[in-house]
DOSE-310850 format. One record per residue (C-alpha): x, y, z. Coordinates in Angstrom, 2 decimals, padded with zeros to 5 digits. Each point is the difference from the previous one (the first is absolute). Layout:
N
       c1       c2       c3
        X        Y        Z
...
! end
This chain:
596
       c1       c2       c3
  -080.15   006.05   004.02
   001.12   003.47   001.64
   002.85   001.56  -001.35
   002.07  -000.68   003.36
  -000.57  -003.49  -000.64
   000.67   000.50  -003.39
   003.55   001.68   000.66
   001.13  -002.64   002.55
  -001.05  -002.64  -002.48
   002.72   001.60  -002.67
   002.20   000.44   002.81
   000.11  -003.75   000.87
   000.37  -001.05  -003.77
   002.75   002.46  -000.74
   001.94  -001.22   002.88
  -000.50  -003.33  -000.87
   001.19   000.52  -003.21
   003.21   001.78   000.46
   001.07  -002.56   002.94
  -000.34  -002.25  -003.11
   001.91   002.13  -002.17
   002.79   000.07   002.43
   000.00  -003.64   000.66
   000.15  -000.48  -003.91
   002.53   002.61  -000.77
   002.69  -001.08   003.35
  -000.11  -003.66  -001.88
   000.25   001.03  -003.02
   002.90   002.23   001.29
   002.48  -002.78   000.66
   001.12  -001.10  -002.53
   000.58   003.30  -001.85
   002.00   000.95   002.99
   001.86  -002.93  -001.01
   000.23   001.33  -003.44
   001.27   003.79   001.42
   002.73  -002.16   002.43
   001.56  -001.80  -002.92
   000.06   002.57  -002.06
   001.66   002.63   002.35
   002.92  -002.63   000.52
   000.64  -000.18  -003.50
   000.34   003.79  -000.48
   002.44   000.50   003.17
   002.69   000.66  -001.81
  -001.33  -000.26  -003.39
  -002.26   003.17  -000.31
   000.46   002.10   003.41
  -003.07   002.55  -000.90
  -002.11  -003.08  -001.42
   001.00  -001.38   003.43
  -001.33   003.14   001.53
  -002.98  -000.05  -001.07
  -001.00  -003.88   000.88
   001.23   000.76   003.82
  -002.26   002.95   000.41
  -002.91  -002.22  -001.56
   000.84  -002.70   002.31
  -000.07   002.34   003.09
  -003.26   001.03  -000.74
  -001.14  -003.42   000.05
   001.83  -001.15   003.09
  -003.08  -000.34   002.12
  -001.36  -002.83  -002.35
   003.38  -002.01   000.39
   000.33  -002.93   001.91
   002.50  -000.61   001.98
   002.56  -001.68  -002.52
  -000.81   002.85  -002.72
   000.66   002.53   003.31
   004.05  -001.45   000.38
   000.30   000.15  -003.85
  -001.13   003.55  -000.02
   002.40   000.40   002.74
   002.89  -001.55  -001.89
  -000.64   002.18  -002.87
  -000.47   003.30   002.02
   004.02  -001.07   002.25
   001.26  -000.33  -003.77
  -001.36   003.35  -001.39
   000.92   001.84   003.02
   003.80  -001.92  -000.36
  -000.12   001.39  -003.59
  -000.35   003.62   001.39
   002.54  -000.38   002.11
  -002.12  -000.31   002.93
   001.85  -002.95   001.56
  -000.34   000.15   003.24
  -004.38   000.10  -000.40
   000.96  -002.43  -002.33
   002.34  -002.42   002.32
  -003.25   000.17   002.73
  -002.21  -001.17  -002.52
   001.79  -003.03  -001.09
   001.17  -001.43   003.49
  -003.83   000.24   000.83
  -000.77  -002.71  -002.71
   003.23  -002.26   000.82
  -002.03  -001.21   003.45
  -000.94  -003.19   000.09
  -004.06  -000.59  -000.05
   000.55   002.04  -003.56
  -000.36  -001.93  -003.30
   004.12  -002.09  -000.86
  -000.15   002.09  -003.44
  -000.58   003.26   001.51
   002.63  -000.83   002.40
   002.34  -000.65  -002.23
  -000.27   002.63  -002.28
  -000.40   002.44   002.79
   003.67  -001.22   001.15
   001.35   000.30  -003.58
  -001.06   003.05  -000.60
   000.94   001.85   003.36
   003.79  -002.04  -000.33
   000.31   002.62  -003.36
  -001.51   002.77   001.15
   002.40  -000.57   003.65
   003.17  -000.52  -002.79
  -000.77   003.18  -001.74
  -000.01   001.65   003.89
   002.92  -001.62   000.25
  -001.07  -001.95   003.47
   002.26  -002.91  -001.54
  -000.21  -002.52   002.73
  -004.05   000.53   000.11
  -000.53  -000.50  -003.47
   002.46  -003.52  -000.32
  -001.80  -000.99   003.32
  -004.05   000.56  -001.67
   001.89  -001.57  -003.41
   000.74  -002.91   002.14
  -003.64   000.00   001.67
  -001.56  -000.04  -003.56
   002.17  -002.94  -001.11
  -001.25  -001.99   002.78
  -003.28   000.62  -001.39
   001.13  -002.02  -002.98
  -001.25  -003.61   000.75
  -003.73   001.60   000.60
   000.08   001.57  -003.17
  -001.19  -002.01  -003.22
  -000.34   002.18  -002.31
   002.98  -000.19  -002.29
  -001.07   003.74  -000.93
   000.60   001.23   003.45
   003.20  -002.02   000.71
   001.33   001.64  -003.03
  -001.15   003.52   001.83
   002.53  -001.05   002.30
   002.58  -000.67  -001.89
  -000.22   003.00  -002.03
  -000.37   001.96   003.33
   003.11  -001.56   001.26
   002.18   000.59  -002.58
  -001.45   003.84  -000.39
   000.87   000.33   004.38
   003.77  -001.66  -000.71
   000.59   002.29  -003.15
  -001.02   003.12   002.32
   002.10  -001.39   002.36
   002.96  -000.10  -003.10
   000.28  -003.76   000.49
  -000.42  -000.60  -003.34
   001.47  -003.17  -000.33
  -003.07  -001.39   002.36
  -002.34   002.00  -001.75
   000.80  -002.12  -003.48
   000.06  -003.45   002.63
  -003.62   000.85   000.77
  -001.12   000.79  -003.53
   001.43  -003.12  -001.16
  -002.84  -001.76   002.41
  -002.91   001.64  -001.92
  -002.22  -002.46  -002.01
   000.28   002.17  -002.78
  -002.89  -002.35  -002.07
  -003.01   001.49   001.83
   001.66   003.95   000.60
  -002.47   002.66  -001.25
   001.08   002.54  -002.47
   000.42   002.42   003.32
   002.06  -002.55   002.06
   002.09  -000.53  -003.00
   000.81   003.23  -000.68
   001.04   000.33   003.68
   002.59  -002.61  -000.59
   001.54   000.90  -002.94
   000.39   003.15   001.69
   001.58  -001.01   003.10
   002.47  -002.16  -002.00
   001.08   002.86  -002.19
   000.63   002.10   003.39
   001.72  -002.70   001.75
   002.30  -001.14  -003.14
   000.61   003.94  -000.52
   001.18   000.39   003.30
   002.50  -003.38  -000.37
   001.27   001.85  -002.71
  -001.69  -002.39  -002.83
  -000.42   001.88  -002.97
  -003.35   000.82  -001.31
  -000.41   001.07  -003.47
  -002.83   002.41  -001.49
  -002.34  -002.13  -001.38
   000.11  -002.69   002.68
  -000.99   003.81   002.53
  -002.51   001.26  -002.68
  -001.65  -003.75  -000.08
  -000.57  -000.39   003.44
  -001.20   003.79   000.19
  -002.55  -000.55  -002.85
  -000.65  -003.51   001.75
  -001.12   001.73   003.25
  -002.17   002.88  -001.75
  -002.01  -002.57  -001.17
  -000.97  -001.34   003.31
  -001.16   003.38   000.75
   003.32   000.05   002.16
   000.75   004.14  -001.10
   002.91   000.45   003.01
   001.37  -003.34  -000.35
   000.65   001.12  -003.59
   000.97   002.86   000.55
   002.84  -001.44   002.73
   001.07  -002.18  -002.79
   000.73   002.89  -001.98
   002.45   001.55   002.27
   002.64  -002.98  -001.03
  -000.43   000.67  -003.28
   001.62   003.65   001.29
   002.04  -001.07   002.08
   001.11  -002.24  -003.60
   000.60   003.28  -001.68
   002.14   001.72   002.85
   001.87  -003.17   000.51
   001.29   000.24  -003.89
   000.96   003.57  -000.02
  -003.24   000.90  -001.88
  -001.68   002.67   002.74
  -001.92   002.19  -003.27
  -001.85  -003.40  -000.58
  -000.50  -001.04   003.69
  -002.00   003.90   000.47
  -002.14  -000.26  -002.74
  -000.88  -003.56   000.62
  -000.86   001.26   003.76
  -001.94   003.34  -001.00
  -001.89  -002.18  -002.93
  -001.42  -001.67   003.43
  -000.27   002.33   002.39
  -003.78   000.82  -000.07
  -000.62  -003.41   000.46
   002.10  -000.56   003.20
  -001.20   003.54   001.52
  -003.50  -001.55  -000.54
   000.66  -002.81   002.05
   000.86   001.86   003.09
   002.27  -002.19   001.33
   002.48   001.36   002.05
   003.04  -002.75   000.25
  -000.20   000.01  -004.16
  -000.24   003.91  -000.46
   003.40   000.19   001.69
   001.27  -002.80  -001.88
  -000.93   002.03  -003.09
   001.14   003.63   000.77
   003.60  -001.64   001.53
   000.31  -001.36  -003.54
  -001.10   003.22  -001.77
   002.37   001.62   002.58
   003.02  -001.82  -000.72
  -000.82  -000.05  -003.88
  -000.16   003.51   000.30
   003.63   000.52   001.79
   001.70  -002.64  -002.46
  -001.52   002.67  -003.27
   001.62   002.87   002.49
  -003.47   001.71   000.45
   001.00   000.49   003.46
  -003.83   002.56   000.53
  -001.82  -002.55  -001.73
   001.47  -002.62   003.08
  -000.67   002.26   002.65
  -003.83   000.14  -001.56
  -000.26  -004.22   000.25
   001.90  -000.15   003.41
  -003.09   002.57   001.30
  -002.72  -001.63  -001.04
   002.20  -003.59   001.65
  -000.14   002.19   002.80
  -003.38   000.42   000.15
  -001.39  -003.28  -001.02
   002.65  -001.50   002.88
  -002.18   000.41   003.13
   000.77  -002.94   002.61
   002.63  -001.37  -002.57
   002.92   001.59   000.99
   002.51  -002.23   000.31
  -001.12  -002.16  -003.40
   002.64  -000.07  -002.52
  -001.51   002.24  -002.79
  -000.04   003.18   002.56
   003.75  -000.38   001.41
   001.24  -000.68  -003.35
  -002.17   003.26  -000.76
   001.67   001.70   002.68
   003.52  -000.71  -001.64
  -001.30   001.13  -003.67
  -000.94   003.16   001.83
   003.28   000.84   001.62
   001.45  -000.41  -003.20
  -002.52   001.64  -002.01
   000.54   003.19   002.49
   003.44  -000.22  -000.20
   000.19   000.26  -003.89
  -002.09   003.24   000.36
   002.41   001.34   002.46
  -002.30   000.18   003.15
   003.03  -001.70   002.19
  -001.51   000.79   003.41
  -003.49  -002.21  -001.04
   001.88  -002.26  -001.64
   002.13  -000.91   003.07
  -002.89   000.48   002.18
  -001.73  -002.71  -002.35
   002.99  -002.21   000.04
  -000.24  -000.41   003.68
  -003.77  -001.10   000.07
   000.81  -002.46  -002.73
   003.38  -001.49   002.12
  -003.14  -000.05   002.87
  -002.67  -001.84  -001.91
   002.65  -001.95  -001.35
   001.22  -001.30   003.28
  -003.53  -000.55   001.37
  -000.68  -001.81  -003.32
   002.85  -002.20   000.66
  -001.38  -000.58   003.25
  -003.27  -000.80  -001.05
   001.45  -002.47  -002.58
   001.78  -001.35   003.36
  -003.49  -000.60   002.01
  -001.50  -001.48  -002.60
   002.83  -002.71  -000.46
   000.13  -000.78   003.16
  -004.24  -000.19   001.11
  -000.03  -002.40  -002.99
   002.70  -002.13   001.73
  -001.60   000.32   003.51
  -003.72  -000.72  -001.67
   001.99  -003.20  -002.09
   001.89  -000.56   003.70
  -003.69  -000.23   002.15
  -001.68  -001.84  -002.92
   002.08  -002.89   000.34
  -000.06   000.04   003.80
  -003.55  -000.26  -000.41
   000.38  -002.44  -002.22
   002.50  -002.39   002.33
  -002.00   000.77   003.08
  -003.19  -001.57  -002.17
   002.37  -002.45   000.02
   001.00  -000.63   003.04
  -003.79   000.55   001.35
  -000.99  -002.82  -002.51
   003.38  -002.45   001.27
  -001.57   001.16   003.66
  -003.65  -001.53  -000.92
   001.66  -002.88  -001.52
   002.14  -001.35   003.20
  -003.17   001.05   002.04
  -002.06  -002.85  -002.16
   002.94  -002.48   000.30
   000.29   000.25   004.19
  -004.10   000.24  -000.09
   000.41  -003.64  -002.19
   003.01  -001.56   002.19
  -002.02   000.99   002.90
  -002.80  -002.46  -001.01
   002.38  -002.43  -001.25
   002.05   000.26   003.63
   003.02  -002.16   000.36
   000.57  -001.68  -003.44
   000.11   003.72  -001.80
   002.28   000.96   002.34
   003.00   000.14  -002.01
  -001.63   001.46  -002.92
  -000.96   002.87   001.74
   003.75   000.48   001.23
   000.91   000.11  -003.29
  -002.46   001.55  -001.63
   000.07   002.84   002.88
   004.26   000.28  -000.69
  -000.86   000.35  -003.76
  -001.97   002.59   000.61
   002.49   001.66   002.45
   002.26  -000.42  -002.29
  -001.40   001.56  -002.79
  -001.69   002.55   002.20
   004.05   001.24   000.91
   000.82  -000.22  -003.58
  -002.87   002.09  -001.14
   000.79   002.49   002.46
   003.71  -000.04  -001.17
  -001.03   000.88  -003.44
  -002.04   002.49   001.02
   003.01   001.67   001.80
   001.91  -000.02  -003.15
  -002.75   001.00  -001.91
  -000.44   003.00   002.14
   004.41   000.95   000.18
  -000.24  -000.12  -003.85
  -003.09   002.80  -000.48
   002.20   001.67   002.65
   003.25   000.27  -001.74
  -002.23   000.49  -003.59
  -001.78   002.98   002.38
   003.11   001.21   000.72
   002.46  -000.42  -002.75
   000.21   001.28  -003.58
  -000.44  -003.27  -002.47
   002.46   000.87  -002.45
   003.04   001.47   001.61
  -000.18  -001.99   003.91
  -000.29   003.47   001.73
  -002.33   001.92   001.95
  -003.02   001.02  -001.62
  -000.93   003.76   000.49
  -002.53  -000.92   002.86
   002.07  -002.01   002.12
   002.95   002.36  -000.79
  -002.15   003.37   001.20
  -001.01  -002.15   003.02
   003.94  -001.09   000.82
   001.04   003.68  -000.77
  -002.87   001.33   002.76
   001.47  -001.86   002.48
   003.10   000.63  -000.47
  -000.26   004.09  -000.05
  -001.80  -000.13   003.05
   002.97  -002.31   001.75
   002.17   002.45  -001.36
  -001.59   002.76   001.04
  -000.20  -001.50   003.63
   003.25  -000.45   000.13
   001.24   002.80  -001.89
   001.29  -001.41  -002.40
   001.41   000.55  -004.14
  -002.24  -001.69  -002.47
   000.45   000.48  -003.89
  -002.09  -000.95  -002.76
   001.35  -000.57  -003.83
  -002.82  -000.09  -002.77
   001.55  -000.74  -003.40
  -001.84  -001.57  -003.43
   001.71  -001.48  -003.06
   000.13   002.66  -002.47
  -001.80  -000.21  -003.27
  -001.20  -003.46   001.14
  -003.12   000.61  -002.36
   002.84  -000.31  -003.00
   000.77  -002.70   001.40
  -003.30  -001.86  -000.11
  -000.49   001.58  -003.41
   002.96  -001.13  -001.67
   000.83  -003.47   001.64
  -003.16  -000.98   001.35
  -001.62  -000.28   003.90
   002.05  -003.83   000.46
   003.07   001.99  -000.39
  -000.90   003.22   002.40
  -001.11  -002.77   002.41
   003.39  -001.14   000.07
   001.38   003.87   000.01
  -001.71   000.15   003.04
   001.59  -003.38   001.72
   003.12   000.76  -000.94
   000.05   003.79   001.60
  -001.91  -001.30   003.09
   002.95  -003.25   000.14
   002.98   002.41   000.05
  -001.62   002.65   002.17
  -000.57  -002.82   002.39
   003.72   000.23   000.42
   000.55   002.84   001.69
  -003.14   000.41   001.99
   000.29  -000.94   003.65
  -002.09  -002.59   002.05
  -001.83   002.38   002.02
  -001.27   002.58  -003.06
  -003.23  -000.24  -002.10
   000.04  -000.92  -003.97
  -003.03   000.44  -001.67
  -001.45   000.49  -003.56
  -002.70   002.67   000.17
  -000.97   000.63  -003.35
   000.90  -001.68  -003.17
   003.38   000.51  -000.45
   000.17   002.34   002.60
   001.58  -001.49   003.69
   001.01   001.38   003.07
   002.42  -000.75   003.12
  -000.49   001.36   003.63
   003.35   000.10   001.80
  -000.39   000.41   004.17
   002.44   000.87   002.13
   002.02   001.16  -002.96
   001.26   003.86  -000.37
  -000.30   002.08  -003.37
   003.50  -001.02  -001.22
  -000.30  -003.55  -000.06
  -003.65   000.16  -001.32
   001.56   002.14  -003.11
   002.93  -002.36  -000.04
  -002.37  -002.86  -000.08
  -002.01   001.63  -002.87
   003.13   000.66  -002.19
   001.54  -003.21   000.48
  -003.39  -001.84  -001.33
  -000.41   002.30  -003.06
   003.50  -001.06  -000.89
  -000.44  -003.52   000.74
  -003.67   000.30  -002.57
   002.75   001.75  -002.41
   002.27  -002.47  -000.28
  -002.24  -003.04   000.35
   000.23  -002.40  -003.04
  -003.35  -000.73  -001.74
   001.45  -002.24  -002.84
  -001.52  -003.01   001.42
  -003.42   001.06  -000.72
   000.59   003.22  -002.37
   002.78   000.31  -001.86
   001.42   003.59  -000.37
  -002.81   001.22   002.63
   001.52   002.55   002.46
  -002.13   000.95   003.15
   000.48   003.46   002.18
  -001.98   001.41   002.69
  -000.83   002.83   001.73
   000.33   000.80   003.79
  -001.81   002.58   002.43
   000.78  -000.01   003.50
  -001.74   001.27   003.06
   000.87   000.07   003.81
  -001.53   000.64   003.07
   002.32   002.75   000.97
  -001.84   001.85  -002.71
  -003.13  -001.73  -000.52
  -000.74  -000.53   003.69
  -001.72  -003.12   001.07
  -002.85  -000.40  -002.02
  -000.35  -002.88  -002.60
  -002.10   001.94  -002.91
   002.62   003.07   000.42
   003.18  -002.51  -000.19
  -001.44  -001.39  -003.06
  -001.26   002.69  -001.80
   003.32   002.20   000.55
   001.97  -003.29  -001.49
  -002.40  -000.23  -002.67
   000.39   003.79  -000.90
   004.47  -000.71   000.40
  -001.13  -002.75  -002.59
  -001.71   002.14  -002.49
   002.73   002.53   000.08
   002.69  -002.67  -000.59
  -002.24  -000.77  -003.25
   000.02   003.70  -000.51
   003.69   000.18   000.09
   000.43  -002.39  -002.83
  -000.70  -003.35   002.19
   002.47  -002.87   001.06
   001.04   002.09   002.97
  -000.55   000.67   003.61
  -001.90   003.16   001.45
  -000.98   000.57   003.57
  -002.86   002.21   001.06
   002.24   002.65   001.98
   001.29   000.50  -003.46
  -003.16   001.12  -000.92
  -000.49   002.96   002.22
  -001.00   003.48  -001.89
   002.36   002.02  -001.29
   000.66   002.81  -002.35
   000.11  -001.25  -003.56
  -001.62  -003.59   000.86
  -002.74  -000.29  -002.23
  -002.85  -001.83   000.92
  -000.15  -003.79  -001.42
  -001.81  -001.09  -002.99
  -000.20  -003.66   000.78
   001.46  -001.96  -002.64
  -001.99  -003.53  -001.09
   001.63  -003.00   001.68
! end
């Protein structure tokens, strides 16, 4: 044999044998591919870098995935890039696997997923409407492991969305027999959060036992979240020494995790621990790095209350002009928090509102199909069926109308609920911005006087402290009740904050609006609270605005009351100020706001 001969013999056999090595190797592929799948969604949350490392395997091996292993890489990859804050890559991912020729599971834990990551972007009325998609998933799903995915998912989107009441409804629908040690860390979790934020007390060792609970699932930030209650424990009873040393003990470990929404958490508690031991620098130093760990959370609760620490922290150390400066972006973020708390009150009644009209028009398609079948039967059965089918057909007409009547009620009450603050009857802040827009641009048409009184119950927190929330409930009814009084068809009463409300007066000049004002704080005064409290006394304070000042502009209007109302609190409260008032002059000195 020549040596040509010779080489294109070898070259034959070698190709022959590495098409059979890569025959052998692609099948014997699968199921450790399988293996790297599972064990990346077990360290998503668990073990971020371990997590890490398993994606970047898995991407190398991405051409020897079939199709189903391709979406589950997919899922994985929309989740690590939601971790990152990457949501909108993220968001693109997961609506490509919610289409229907993909696998029911991968559907439904695409739509899951994407409803929290949409929450934490706060697009409210997405996220309840994918929540909604997943649960109708439910009947395909048989896996008792997965259904309790969704309830844990459900009540972790409602307690984002502070409905923490249907948060614990959910969690009470978990078959809590087959959770893993993961899934029932989650839940202990979200109950402490949820009870926390009832007000439910908490004490140490039931925190420290759910912490420990969740480290041993491998569940580090869990833990770690748990932990902040235990602080928040500490600062609650007065004891802020204990609350910092508990938080720095941790702090590596949270830093580590790189979690953004539970670094602010952290440093706002460090922050406010700091300003209750009067180490105003050592505040400043938290609220920075809260600051910086913040990103697109601006509005979240940790980094406006870190914006009022701030103020006061600058304050104390006698830079006024940043300290008012601060003030204003916290009344800002405040506001726009409000707001936000708003929108996602009302998308969860408008998702609740087109669930059950999907649910009726089911309905009504399946009472359509039904007296279809019955003519299709009297039709065969001519003459003698006759009279069945009349009566059958008025049934059906008749409970066609009444369906459609409930539906109308259905749809006035998640109006009025939209619209109206439960507790007190009055507008809530959304529908009382949108009443106040129209009317400061009628007014401003027609050129005419519009006021606008903000006032809040002053030390209402005392009162929630010392008597309990049942009885500031009823503080509130009562001052909204005799306000009501004196408060004419055509203005706008709304509650815009917690004990904070606020009246729009058209067509009404500055006079009246300040006569208005006084004559309420009186009536709040002198109102009698011994049917609910005995020896409780309420007062409030007043800040006025008008559009002879403020012009026609709704944020201006409000703002300038809401600065009359923090110089009424500066001027010793349970009194009336107006914003002219506040015009600069020689000897003013700028306003430290006091705490409400």
């Amino acid at each position: 044999m020549s040596v040509v001969n010779y080489r294109k013999l070898l070259q034959k056999v070698s190709s022959i044998c590495l098409l059979s090595l890569s025959c052998y190797v692609a099948a014997a592929s699968k199921p450790f591919i399988d293996q790297l799948l599972n064990a990346a969604d077990e360290q998503r949350s668990a073990d971020p870098v371990r997590y890490a490392d398993l994606m970047q395997q898995l991407r190398l091996a991405a051409a020897e995935m079939d199709e189903q292993q391709r979406d589950f890489l997919n899922f994985l990859t929309a989740y690590q890039e939601a971790y990152k804050d990457s949501y909108q890559s993220a968001e693109i991912k997961f609506k490509a696997l919610m289409v229907p020729n993909k696998p029911v599971l991968i559907r439904f834990r695409a739509a899951l997923t994407l409803s929290n990551v949409q929450m934490i972007r706060r697009q409210f009325l997405e996220a309840f409407s994918n929540l909604s998609f997943a649960m109708a998933l439910m009947p395909d799903i048989d896996d008792v492991k997965w259904r309790n995915q969704a309830y844990l998912s459900a009540a972790s989107i409602y307690s984002e969305a502070e409905l923490y009441q249907e948060s614990l409804d959910s969690l009470q629908l978990l078959d809590t027999t087959v959770l893993s040690p993961r899934d029932q860390c989650i839940n202990q979790y979200l109950n402490l959060k949820s009870k926390h934020a009832l007000g439910v007390a908490q004490t140490i060792p039931e925190i420290e036992a759910i912490s420990a609970q969740c480290a041993d699932a491998g569940e580090i930030m869990i833990s770690q979240a748990s932990n902040t209650h235990a602080a928040w424990y500490y600062l609650t009873n007065q004891s802020p020494k204990l609350a910092l040393d508990y938080l720095h003990a941790r702090l590596p470990e949270v830093e580590k995790t790189g979690y953004n929404r539970l670094l602010i958490d952290v440093y706002h508690l460090i922050a406010q621990a700091h300003v209750a031991l009067s180490d105003y620098p050592g505040a400043l130093a938290a609220i920075a790095k809260l600051e910086a760990a913040a990103k697109s959370l601006q509005n979240s609760r940790p980094v406006v209350a870190g914006l009022k620490l701030k103020a006061l922290a600058l304050a104390q150390e006698g830079n006024f002009q940043a300290a008012y400066t601060t003030h204003q972006q916290y009344s800002d973020a405040e506001r726009a928090m409000r707001d936000e708390h708003s929108n996602r009150q009302l998308a969860y009644q408008l998702a609740k509102g087109e669930l059950l009209k999907k649910n009726q028009q089911l309905k009504l398609m399946k009472e359509e199909l039904r007296v279809i079948e019955l003519e299709n039967q009297l039709k065969k059965q001519q003459a003698e069926r006759d009279s069945l089918y009349i009566g059958l057909l008025s049934f059906a007409s008749i409970l066609l109308v009444y369906i459609t009547y409930r539906l109308v009620r259905r749809h006035r009450f998640y109006k009025l609920a939209a619209e109206n603050d439960g507790l007190t009857g009055i507008s809530n802040r959304h529908f009382f911005d949108l009443q106040l827009q129209k009317q400061v641009k009628r007014c401003k048409q027609q050129q005419k006087s519009l006021g606008v009184i903000v006032f809040d119950l002053d030390f209402f927190k005392l009162i929630n402290d010392n008597y309990g929330h049942d009885v500031g409930d009823k503080a509130l009814q009562a001052t909204v009740r005799i306000c009501n009084h004196f408060i004419r068809s055509g203005d706008i009463f709304g509650r815009i904050g917690g004990e904070e409300f606020a009246i729009a007066l058209p067509d009404c000049q500055p006079d009246k609006v300040l006569m208005l004002a006084e004559i309420c704080r009186d009536a709040i005064e002198q109102l009698d609270c011994s049917e609910f409290q005995s020896g409780l006394k309420l007062t409030a304070s007043f800040g006025v605005s008008y559009s002879q000042i403020s012009g026609y502009q709704t944020t201006e209007l409000m703002r300038h009351a809401d600065q009359a109302l923090y110089l009424a609190k500066y001027n010793g409260r349970n009194r009336v100020e107006s914003y002219d008032q506040m015009q600069p002059h020689p000897g003013r000195p700028l306003i430290n706001t006091p705490l409400r």
